[in-house]
N, C-alpha and C positions, 0 to 999 in steps of 0.2 A: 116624945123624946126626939123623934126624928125630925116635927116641925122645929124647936129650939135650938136645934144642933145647926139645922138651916139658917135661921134667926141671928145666931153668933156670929153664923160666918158673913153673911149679909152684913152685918154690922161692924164685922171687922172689914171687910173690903171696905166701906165708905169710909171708914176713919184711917185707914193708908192713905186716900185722897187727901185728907184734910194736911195744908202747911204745917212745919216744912218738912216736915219727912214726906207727905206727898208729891214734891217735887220728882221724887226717888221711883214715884209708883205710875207717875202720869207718862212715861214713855211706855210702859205694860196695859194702862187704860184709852189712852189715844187711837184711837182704830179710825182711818180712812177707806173709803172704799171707792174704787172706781165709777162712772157710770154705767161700763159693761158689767161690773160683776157685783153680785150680791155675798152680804156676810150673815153665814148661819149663825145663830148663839146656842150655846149649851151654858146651860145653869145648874151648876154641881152635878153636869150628864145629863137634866132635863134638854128638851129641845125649846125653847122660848121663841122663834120665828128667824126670819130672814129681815137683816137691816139693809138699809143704802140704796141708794149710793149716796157719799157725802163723809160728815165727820160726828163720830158718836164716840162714847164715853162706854166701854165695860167692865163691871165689876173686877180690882185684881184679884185673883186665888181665885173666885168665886165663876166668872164667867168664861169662856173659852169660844172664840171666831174662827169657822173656817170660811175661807173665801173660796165662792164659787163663778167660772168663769161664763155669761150667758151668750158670748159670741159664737157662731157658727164655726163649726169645727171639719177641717177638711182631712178625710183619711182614707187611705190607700188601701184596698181590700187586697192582699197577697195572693198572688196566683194559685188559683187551683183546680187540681186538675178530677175531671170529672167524667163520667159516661155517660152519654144520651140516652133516651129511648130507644134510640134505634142503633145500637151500640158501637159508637164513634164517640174514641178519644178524644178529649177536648182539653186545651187550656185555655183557662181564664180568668183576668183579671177585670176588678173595678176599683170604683171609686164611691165612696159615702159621702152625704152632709149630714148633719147635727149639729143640735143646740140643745139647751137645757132648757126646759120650758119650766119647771118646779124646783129651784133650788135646794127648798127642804127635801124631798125626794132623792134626789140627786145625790145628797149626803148621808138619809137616813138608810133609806131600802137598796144600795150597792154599795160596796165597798168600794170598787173603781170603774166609773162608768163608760170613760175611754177605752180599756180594756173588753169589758163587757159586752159592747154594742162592737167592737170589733170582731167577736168572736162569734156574737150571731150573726154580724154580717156573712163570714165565713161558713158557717154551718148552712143559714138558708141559701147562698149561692150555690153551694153542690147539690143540694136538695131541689131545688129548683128547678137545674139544668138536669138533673137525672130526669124529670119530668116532663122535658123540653128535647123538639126533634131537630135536628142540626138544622133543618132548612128553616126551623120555625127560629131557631137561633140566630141567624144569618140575614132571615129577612124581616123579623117582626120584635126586632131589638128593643121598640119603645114599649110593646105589652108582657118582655119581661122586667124590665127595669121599672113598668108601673106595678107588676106583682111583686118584686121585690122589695121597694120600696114602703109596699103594704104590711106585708108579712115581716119584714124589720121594725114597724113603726108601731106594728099592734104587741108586739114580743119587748119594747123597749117601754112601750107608755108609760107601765107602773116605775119607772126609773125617774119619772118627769125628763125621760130623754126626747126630743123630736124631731123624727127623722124625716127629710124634707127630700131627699132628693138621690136614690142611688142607679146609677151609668154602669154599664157593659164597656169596657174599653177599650180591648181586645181580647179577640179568637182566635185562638194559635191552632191551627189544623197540623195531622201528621201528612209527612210528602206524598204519601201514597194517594191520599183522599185530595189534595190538592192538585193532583195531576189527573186524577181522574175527571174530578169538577171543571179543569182547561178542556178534559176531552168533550166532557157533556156542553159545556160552553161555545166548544169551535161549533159541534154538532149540530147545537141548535141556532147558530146563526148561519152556517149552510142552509140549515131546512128554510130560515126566513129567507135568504138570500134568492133560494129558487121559488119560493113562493110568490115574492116581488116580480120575479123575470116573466114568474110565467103568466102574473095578471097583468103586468107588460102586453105582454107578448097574446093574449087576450083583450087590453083592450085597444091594441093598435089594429089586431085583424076585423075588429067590428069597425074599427075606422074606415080601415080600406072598404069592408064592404058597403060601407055607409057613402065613400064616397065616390064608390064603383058604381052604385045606383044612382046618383045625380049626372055621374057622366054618362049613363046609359040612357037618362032624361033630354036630357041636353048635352049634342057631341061637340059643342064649342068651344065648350069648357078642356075638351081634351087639346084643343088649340094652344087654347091660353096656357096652360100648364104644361106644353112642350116648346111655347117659345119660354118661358119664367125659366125653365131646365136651360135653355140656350142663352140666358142671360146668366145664369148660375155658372155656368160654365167657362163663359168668357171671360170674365169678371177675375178668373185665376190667371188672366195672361200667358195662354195656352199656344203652341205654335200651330196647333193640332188641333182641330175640331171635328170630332163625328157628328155629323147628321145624319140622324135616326129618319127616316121614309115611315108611317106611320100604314097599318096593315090595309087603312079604307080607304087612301089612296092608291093602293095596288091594287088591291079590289074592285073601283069604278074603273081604271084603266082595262084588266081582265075582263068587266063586262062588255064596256064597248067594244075591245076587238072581239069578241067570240059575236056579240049582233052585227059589224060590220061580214066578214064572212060568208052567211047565207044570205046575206043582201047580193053582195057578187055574184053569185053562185043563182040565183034570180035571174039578172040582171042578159042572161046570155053573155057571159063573158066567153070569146073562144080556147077552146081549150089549146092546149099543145100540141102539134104536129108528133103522131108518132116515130119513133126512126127503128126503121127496120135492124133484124137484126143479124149482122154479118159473121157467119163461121168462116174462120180463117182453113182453106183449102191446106194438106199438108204436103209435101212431093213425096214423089212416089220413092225416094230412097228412104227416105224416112218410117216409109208405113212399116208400123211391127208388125211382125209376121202371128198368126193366128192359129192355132192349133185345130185337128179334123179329128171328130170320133167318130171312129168303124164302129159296126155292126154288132160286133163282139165287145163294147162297150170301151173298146181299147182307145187309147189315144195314140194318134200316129204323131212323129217329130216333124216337125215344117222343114223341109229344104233349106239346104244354104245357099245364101243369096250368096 
C-alpha cells in the first residue's frame, strides 16, 4: 500500500510538469545550485543524495531541496572566562574555521550546525584552559590552538563539519597579575643586565692580564702605547697636556745616583772643614742668680743684686 501511495504521487508530480499547466509548476521544479553549495533532496522525507552544482529538475509535491553552504565559515568564539591550573582568572577569546565536508551529514545528523560547532567550540575552550597553566598559556599559544583544534574537529566530525583551524586571540589578565608580571619582568632583566656587566667586566680583566704579560715580555711596547695615549690626547685640541714620567725611568735615574755616591766617597774626596763651636759668653749683669742648699736640706734665698 505504502509502495502505490508512493507510486501516485511520483506520477502525479511528473504530470504537473507536463504543458500547460506545467508552466505553473516549473518555477517549484527549477532548482539551481551554486558551485559553492550543494542541494540535499528529500523524497516524500526519504534522503535520495546531494545534487550540484548546476541546474536540475525536482519532483513538485514530491521532492523537497535544502541548500547547503560548502564555503569556510569564519566565527568568533565569545569571550570566556575561565580558571587555570594554577588558579588565575583568565579571559578569553578566539576564533574558528569551518566548512562542511558532508553535506548529507550536515543536514541529516544536526539540526543547525553553525550553532552546534559554536557551542563546542565554547565548552572545549574553558575546558582546555582549566587544564592549561598561565605561562603555558602565554607562551605555548600554538600547542593550544593545535589541541583545540583537535578536540573540536573529532567532536564535530559525525556532523560532516571540518574544522580546519581554531586561534587564541586574546588573554585578558587581571591588573593585579599584570603588575606583578612587570615586576618579574623588570627583575629579570636586571639579573641579565648585571650578568652582562659582570662577564664584561671578566673578560676585560683577563685582557689586561693578558696584555700585562706581553708588556712584561717586551717593555717597548709600554713605549708605544704611552706615546698612542699622547696622540689620543692631543688629537682633542687640548691647551693642557700632562705628561705622565713612567715608574722605570725614575727607577734607572734612582739607581745611578745611589752607584754614583760610594764611587765619591772611594775616590778620597775631602771632607769639610769642621767649625768649631762658639758659646756666646753672657755679662755678668745678666747671670741669674743660683740658689745654695745648707746642710739642713734647706734652701737659702740669693742676695739682691
Amino acid at each position: 500500500m505504502e509502495r502505490f501511495v508512493k507510486a501516485m504521487l511520483i506520477a502525479l508530480g511528473f504530470f504537473l510538469l507536463i504543458p500547460p499547466w506545467g508552466f505553473l509548476a516549473y518555477p517549484y521544479a527549477i532548482r539551481i545550485v551554486q558551485e559553492y553549495e550543494r542541494g540535499v533532496i528529500f523524497r516524500l522525507g526519504r534522503l535520495m543524495g546531494a545534487r550540484g552544482p548546476g541546474l536540475f529538475l525536482i519532483i513538485p509535491v514530491v521532492e523537497r531541496m535544502v541548500k547547503v553552504d560548502l564555503r569556510t565559515v569564519t566565527m568568533d568564539v565569545p569571550t570566556q572566562e575561565a580558571i587555570t591550573r594554577d588558579n588565575v582568572t583568565v579571559k578569553v577569546n578566539a576564533v574558528i574555521y569551518f566548512h562542511v565536508l558532508d553535506p548529507e551529514a550536515a543536514v541529516v545528523k544536526v539540526l543547525d550546525h553553525f550553532r552546534a560547532t559554536s557551542q563546542i567550540a565554547q565548552t572545549t575552550l574553558r575546558s582546555v584552559l582549566g587544564q592549561s597553566d598561565l605561562d603555558e598559556l602565554l607562551s605555548k599559544r600554538e600547542d593550544i590552538n593545535q589541541r583545540l583544534q583537535k578536540i573540536i574537529d573529532e567532536q564535530t566530525e559525525p556532523w560532516g563539519v571540518k574544522v580546519t583551524v581554531v586561534e587564541v586571540k586574546d588573554v585578558e589578565l587581571p591588573q593585579s597579575m599584570q603588575r606583578a608580571m612587570a615586576r618579574q619582568a623588570e627583575a629579570e632583566r636586571e639579573r641579565r643586565a648585571k650578568i652582562i656587566n659582570a662577564e664584561g667586566e671578566f673578560q676585560a680583566a683577563e685582557r689586561l692580564a693578558e696584555a700585562g704579560r706581553i708588556m712584561a715580555a717586551t717593555p717597548t711596547t709600554i713605549q708605544l702605547r704611552f706615546l698612542q695615549t699622547l696622540v689620543e690626547v692631543a688629537s682633542e685640541r687640548n691647551s693642557t697636556i700632562i705628561l705622565p714620567v713612567p715608574i722605570d725611568l725614575l727607577r734607572i735615574v734612582m739607581d745611578k745616583a745611589g752607584a754614583l755616591i760610594p764611587a765619591q766617597t772611594a775616590g778620597g774626596t775631602p771632607a769639610a772643614p769642621a767649625t768649631p763651636a762658639v758659646t756666646p759668653e753672657l755679662p755678668a749683669s745678666s747671670a741669674m742668680p743660683v740658689a745654695e742648699t745648707t746642710e739642713e736640706g734647706e734652701e737659702e734665698e740669693p742676695p739682691a743684686a
